[in-house]
C-alpha positions as CSV (number, residue, x, y, z in Angstrom):
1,X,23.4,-8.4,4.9
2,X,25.9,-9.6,2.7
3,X,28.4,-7.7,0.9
4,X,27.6,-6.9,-2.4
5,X,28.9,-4.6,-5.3
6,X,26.8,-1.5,-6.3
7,X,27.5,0.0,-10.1
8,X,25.6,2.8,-10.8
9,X,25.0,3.1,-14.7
10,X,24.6,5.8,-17.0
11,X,22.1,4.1,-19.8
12,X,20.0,1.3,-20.2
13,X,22.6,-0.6,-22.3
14,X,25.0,0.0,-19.4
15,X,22.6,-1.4,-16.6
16,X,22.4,-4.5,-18.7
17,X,26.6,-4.9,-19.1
18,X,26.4,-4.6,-15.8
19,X,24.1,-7.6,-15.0
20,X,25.7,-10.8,-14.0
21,X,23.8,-13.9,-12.6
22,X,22.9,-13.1,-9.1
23,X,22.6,-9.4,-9.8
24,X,19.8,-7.2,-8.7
25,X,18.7,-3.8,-10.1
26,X,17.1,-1.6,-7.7
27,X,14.8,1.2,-8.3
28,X,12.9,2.7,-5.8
29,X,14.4,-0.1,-3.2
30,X,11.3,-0.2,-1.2
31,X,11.0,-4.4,-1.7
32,X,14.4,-5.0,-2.5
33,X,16.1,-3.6,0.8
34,X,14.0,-4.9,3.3
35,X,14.7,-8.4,1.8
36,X,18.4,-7.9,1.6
37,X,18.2,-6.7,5.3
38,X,16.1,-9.8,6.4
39,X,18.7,-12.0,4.1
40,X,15.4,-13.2,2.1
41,X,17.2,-11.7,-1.1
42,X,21.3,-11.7,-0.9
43,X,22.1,-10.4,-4.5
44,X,26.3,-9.8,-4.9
45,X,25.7,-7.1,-6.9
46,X,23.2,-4.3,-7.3
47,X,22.5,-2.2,-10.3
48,X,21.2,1.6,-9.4
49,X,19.0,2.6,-12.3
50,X,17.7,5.2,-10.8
51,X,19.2,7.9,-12.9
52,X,18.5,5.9,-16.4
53,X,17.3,9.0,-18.6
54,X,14.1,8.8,-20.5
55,X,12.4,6.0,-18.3
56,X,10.7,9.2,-15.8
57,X,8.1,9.9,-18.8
58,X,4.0,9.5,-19.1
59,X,3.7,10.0,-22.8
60,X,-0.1,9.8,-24.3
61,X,-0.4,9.6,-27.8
62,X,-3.0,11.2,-30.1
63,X,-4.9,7.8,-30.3
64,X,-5.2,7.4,-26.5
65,X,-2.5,4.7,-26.0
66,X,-0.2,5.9,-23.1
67,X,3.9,4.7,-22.5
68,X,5.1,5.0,-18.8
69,X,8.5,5.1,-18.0
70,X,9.2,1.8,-15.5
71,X,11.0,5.0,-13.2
72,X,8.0,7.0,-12.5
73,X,7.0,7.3,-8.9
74,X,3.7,5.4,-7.8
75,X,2.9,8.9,-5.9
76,X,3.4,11.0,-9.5
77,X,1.7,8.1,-11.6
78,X,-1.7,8.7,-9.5
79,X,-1.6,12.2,-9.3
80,X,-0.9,12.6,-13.2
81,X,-3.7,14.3,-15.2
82,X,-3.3,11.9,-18.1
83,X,-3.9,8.9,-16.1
84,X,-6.7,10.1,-13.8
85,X,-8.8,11.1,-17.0
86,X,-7.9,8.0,-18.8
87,X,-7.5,5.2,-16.1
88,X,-8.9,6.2,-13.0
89,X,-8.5,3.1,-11.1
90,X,-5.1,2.7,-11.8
91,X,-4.8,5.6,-9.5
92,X,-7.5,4.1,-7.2
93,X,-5.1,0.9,-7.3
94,X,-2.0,3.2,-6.3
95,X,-3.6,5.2,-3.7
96,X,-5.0,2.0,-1.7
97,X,-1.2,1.0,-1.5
98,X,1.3,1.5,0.8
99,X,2.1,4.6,2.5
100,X,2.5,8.6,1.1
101,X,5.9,8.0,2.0
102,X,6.7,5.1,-0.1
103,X,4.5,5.8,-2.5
104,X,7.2,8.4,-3.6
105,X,9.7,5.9,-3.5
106,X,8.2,3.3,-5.4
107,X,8.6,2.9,-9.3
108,X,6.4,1.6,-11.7
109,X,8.6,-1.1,-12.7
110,X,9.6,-1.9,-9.2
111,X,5.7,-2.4,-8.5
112,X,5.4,-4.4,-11.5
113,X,8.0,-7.2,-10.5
114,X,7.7,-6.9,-6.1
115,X,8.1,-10.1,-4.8
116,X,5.1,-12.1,-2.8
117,X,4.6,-10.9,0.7
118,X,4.2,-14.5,2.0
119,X,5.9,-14.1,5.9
120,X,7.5,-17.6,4.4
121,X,9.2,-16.4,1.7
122,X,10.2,-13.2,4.0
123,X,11.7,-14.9,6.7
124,X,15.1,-16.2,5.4
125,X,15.2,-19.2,8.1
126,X,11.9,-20.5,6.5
127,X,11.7,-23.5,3.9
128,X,10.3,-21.6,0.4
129,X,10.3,-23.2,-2.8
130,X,10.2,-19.8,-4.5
131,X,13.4,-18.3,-2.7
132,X,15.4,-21.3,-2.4
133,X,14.1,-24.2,-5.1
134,X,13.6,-27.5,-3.7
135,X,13.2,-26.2,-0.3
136,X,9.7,-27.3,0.3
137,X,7.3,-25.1,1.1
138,X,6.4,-23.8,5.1
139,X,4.0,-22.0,4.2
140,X,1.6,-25.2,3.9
141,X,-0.2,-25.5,7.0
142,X,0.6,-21.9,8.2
143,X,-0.9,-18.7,8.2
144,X,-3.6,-18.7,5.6
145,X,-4.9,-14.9,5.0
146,X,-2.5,-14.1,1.8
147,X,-2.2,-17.6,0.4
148,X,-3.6,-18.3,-2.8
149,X,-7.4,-19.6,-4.0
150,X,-6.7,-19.9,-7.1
151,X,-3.6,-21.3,-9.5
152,X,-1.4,-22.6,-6.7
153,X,0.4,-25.7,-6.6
154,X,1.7,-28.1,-4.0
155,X,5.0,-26.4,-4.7
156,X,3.9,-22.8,-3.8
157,X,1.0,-21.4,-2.2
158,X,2.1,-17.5,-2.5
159,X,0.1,-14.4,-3.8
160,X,1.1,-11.5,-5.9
161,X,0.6,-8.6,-3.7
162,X,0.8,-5.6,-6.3
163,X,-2.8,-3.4,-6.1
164,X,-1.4,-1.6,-9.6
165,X,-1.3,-4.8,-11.5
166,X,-5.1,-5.7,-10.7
167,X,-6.0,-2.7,-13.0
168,X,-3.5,-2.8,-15.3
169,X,-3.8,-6.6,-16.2
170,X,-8.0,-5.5,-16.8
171,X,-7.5,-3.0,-19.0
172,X,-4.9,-5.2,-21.2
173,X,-1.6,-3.5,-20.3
174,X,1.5,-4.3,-21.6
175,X,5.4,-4.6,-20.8
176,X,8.0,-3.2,-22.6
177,X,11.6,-4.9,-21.8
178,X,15.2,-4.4,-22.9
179,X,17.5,-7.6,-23.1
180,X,20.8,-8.5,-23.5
181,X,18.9,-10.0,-26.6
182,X,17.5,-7.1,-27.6
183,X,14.1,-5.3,-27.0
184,X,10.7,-7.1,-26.7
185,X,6.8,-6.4,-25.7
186,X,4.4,-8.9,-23.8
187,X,1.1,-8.7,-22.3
188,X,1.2,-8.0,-18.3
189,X,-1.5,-10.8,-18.1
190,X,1.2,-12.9,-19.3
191,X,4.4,-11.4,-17.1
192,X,3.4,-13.2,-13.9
193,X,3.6,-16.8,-13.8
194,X,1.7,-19.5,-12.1
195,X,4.3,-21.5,-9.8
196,X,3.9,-25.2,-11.2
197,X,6.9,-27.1,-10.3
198,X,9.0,-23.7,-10.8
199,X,7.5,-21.3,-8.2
200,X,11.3,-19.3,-8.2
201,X,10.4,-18.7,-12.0
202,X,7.8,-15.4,-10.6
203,X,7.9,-13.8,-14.0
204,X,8.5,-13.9,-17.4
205,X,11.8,-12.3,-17.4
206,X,14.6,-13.8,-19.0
207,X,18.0,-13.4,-16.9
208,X,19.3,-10.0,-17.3
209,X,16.1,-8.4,-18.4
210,X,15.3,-4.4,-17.5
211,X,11.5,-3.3,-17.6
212,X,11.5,0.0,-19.5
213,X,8.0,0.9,-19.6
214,X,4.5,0.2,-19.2
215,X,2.2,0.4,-22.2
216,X,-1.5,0.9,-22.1
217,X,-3.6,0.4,-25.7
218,X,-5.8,2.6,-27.3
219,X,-9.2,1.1,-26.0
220,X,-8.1,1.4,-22.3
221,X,-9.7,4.8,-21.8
222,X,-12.9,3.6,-22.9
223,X,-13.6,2.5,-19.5
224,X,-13.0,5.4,-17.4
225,X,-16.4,6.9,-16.6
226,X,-17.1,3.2,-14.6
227,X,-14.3,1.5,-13.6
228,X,-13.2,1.0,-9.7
229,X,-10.8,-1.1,-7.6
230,X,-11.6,-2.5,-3.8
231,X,-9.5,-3.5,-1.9
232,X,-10.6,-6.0,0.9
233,X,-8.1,-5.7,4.3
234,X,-7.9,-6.2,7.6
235,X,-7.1,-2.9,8.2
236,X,-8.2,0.4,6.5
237,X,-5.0,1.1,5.6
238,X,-1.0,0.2,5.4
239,X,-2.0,-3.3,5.0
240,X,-1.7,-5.4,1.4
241,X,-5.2,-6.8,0.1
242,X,-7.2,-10.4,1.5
243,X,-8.5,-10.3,-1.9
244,X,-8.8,-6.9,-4.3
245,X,-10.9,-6.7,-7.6
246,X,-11.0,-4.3,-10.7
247,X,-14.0,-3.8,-12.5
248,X,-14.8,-1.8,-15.4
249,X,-17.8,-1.3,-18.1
250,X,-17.7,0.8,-21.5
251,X,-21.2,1.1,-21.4
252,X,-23.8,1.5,-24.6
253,X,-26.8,3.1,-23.4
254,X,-28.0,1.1,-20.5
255,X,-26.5,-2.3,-21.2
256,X,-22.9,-2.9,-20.9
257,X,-20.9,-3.0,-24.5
258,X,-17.8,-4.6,-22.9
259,X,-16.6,-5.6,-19.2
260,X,-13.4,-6.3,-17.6
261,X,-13.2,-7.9,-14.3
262,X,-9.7,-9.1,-12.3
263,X,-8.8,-10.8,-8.9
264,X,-5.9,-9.7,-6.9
265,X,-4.4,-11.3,-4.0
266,X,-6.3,-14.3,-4.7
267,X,-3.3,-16.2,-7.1
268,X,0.5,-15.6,-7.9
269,X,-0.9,-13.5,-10.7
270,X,-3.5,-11.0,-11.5
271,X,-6.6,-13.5,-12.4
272,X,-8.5,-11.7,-14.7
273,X,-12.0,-13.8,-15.6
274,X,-13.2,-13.5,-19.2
275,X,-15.6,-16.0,-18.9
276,X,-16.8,-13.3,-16.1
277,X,-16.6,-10.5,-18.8
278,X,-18.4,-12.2,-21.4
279,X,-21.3,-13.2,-19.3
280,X,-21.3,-9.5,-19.0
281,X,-21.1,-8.4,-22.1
282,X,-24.4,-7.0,-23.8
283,X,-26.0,-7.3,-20.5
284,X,-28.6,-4.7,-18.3
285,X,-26.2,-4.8,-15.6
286,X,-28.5,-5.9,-12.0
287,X,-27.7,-8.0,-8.7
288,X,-28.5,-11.3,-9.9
289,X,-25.9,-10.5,-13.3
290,X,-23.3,-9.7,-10.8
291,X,-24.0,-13.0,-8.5
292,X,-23.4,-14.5,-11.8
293,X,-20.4,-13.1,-13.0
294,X,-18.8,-13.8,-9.3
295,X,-19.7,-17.4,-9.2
296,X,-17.8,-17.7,-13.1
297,X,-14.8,-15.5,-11.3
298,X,-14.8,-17.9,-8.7
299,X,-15.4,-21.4,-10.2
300,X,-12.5,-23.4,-9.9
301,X,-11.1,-21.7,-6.9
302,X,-10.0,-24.3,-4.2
303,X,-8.3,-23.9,-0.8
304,X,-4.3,-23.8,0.2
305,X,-4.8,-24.0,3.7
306,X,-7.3,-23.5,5.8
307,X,-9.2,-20.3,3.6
308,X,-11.7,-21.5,2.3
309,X,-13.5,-18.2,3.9
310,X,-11.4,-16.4,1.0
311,X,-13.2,-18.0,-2.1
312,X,-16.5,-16.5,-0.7
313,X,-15.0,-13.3,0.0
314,X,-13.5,-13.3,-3.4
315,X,-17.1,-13.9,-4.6
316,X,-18.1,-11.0,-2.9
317,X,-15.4,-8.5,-3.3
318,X,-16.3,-9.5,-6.8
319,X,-20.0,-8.5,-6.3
320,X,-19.1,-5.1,-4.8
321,X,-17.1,-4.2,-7.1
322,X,-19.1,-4.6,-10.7
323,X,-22.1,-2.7,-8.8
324,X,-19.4,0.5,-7.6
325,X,-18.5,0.1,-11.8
326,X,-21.9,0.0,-12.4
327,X,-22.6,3.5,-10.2
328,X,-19.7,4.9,-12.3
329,X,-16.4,6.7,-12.0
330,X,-16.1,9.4,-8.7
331,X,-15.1,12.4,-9.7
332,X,-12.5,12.5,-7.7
333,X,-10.5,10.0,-5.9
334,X,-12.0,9.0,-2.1
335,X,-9.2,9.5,1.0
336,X,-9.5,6.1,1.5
337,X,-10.3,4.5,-1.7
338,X,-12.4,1.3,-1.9
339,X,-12.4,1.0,1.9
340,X,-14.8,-1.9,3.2
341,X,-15.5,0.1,6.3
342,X,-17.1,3.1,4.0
343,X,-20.0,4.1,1.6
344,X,-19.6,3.6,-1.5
345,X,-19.7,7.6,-1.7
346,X,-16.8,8.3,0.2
347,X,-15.0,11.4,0.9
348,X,-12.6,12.9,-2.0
349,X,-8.8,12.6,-1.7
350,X,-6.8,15.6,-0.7
């Protein structure tokens, strides 16, 4: 590890005179650290905002929009009343992730800008466009379970890895930032960026940027009594996802009034599929609606290496997941939520 400086700010506007090109701010570290050990990530300075004040909040307003603070815990975020009742498989999303351990380590905002797990992009003595542009790209011909389906480009063949996001991005979340520029708002579906020629340009944050907070609209909560997240792995738990889903209905009777439906692990961004969502829409929700509604998630998706397994598993995760919407919202969380290896009626989270 290199040597670096460390500041440790007192506000918001002082974490942001403290960034200079090259700089890093660190939250809960758990991403960060393990790249600066590896040498993946050599930042000469780091920014501590972990005791920022007023960024720890979960405020719900009387019209059911919610602002979280970018410093809440992942732990805290899933266990929270508010977001249990509101957004259920945002806390299905966090629960599937990681350990208990990091779980109350890990900030929202940290989760929200995590960098790709690709072992190329990890391993410091590896050619990656998105660490190092103009590189090239090792990752082409290797290992293929995390690599992207959909979006990629000869440049970069990475995946977001976030479980959080998948949820968030389907039920229209946005991010609120703070700027040397000032203050602005953008959708999360539009914070993560496709890697084109630029694959080191992972988000839409300008240099010097800060995540404040996380902001959910009004009409999120409309989907709580069916909404669920799988998460396809390789292992039941500890492990990021092969491919993950979100799926959620606001249903009117017995058809389905409005449907969200989003991809994870499957592109360098959430890929959430409205042509999916409006096949859905106004529907009597069945099998053969659900095949349909996978094949629209799916069309376009085209190999990185050799996984062309994952489009059909993508198809399927897809399938599973509408018809565990479609049985509607657990009452409580399962121990292991989503798990491939379980029923769909699984046991309840302690």
């Amino acid at each position: 590890m290199r040597p670096f400086d460390f500041v440790r700010p007192n506000s918001v506007a002082e974490a942001l005179a403290a960034w200079e090109p090259g700089a890093a701010y660190l939250g809960g570290g758990t991403n960060l650290v393990d790249l600066m050990k590896t040498g993946a990530l050599r930042p000469g300075r780091v920014i501590d905002i972990t005791r920022l004040p007023d960024l720890s909040a979960i405020e719900v307003a009387a019209d059911g929009s919610a602002r979280i603070g970018a410093l809440v815990r992942n732990a805290d975020l899933a266990r929270a009343a508010e977001i249990l009742r509101a957004y259920p498989m945002v806390a299905e999303a966090l629960l599937s992730g990681a350990s208990g351990q990091l779980r109350n380590a890990a900030t929202l905002g940290g989760n929200l800008v995590q960098h790709t797990r690709c072992a190329y992009f990890m391993d410091a003595h590896a050619a990656c466009n998105r660490r190092d542009p103009g590189a090239g790209c090792d990752a082409r011909g290797g290992a293929a379970d995390n690599m992207a389906i959909l979006g990629h480009s000869p440049a970069c063949i990475a995946t977001n890895p976030s479980d959080l996001c998948v949820p968030l991005v389907a039920l229209d979340a946005s991010v609120e930032i703070a700027g040397p520029d000032g203050g602005r708002e953008m959708p999360l579906a539009a914070f993560h960026m496709l890697p084109g020629d630029t694959p080191s340009e992972a988000t839409a944050l300008r240099p010097g940027e800060l995540i404040v907070a996380l902001h959910m609209p009004p009409g999120a909560a409309d989907f709580a009594h069916h909404a669920r997240y799988l998460k396809v792995r390789e292992r039941t738990s500890y492990a990021f996802a092969l491919v993950s889903a979100a799926a959620a209905f606001r249903m009117e009777g017995a058809r389905i009034g409005a449907a969200r439906l989003t991809l994870g692990s499957v592109a360098a961004k959430p890929w959430r599929i409205e042509e999916a969502e409006d096949l859905l829409a106004g529907q009597m929700p069945d099998d053969a609606l659900f095949a349909r509604a996978a094949d629209a998630a799916t069309a376009g998706a085209a190999p990185s290496n050799d996984n062309a397994w994952k489009i059909e598993l993508a198809r399927r995760t897809a399938i599973r997941a509408l018809k565990m919407a479609a049985s509607g919202t657990p009452d409580r969380m399962p121990a292991l939520p989503a798990s491939p290896f379980g029923a769909l009626e699984a046991p309840a989270h302690v």
